[in-house]
Backbone as CSV, one residue per row, in Angstrom:
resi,resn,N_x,N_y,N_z,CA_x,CA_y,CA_z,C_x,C_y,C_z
1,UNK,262.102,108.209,246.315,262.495,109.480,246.890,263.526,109.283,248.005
2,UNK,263.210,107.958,248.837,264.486,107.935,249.397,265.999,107.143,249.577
3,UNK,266.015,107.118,248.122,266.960,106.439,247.355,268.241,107.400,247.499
4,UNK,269.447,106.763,247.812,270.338,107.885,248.095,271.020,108.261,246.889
5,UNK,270.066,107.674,244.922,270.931,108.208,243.940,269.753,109.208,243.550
6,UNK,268.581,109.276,244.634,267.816,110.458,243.821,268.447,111.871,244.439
7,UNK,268.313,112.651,243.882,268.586,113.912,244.464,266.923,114.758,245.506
8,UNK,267.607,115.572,246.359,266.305,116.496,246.315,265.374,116.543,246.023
9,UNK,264.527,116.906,245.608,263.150,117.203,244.659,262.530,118.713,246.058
10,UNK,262.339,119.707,245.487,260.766,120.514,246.032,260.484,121.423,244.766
11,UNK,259.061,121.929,244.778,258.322,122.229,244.182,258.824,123.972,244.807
12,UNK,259.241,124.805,243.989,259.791,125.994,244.389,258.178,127.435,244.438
13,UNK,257.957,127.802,245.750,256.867,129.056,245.602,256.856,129.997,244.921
14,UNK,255.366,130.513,244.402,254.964,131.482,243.658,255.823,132.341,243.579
15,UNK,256.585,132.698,244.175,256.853,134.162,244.620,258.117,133.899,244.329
16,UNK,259.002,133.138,245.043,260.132,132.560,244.485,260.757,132.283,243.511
17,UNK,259.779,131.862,242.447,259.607,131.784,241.458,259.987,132.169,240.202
18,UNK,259.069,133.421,240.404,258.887,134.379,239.740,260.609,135.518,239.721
19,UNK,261.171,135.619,240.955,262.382,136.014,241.169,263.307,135.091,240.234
20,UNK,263.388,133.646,240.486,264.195,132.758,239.670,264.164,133.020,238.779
21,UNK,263.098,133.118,237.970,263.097,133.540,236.412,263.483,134.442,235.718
22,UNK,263.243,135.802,236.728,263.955,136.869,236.394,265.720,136.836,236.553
23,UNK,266.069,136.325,237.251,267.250,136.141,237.617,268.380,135.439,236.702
24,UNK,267.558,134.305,235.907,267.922,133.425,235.386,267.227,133.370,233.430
25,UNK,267.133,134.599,233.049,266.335,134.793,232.024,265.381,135.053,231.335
26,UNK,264.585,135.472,232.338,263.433,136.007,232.201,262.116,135.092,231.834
27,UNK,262.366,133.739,230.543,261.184,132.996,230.227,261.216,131.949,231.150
28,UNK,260.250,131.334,231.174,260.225,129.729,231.829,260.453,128.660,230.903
29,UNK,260.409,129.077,229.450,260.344,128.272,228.327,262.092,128.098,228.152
30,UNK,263.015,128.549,228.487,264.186,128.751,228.930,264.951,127.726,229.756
31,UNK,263.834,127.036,230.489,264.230,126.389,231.801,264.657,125.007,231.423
32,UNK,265.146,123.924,231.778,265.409,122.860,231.704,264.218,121.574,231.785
33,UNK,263.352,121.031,231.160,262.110,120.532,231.508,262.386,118.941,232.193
34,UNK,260.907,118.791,232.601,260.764,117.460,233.885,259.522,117.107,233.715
35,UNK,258.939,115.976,233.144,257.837,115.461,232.700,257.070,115.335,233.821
36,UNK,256.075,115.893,233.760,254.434,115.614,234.792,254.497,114.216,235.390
37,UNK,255.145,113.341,234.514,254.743,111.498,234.238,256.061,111.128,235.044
38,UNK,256.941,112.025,235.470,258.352,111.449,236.409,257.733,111.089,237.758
39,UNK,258.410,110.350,238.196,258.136,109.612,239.914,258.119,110.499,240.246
40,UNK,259.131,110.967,240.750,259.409,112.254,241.694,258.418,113.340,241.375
41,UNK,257.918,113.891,240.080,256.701,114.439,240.028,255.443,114.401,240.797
42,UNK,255.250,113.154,240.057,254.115,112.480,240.874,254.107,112.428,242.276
43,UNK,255.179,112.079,242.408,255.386,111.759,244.371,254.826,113.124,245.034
44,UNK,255.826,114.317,244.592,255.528,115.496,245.064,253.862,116.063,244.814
45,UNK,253.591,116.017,243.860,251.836,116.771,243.714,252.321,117.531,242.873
46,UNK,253.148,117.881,242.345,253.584,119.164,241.319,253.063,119.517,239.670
47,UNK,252.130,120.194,239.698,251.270,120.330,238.486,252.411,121.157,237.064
48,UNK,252.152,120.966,236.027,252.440,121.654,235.131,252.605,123.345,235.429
49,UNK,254.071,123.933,234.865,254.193,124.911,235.082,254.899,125.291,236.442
50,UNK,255.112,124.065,237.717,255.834,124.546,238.669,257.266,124.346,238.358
51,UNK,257.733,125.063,239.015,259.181,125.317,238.977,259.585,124.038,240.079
52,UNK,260.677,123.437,239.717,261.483,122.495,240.916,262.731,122.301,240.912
53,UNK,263.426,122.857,242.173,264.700,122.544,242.619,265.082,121.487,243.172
54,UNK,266.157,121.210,242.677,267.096,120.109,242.632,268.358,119.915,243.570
55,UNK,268.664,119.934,244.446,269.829,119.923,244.919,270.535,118.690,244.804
56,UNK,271.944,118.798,245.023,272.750,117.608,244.335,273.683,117.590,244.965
57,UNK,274.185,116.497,245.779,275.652,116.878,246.656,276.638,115.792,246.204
58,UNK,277.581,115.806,245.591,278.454,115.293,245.200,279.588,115.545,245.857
59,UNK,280.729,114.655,245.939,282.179,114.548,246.644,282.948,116.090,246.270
60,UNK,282.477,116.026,244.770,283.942,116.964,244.128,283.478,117.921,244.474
61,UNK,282.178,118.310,243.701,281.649,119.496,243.536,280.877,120.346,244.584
62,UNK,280.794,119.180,245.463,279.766,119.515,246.315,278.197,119.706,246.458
63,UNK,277.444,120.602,247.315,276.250,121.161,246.658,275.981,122.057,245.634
64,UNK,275.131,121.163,244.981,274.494,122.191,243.268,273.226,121.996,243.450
65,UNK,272.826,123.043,242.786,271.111,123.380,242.966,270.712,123.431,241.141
66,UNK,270.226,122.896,240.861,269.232,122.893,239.401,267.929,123.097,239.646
67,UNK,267.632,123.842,238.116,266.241,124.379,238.616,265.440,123.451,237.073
68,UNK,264.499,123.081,236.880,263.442,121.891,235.946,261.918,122.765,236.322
69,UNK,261.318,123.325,234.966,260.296,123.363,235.156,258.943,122.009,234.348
70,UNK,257.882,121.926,235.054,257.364,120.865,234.701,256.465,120.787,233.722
71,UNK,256.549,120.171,233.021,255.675,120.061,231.303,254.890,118.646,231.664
72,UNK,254.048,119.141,230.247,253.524,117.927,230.265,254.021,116.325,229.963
């Protein structure tokens, strides 16, 4: 996690959530997936079904935010 090629990692709130999804398509099945069994999973506590943002800061592009929900 504090590797400077990992990105970010948090586990995004209920409530928050639920807005993202709407925002972004309505399903969660939609979302980009992130295995239960990833480090960064694990590290965080993040159960199946949470949503997690990604932030990413690169030279060119700058900050980007991705959103991964977590499967099994």
């Amino acid at each position: 996690m504090n590797h400077l090629i990992v990105p970010i990692h948090e586990i995004v709130q209920e409530e928050e959530t639920e807005e993202i999804i709407k925002k972004f398509g309505g399903k969660k099945e939609k979302f980009p997936q992130i295995l239960l069994s990833d480090p960064v999973i694990e590290e965080l506590g993040a159960e199946k079904g949470n949503l997690i943002r990604i932030t990413r800061e690169t030279p060119t592009a700058g900050k980007t935010i991705y959103y991964r929900m977590v499967v099994k």
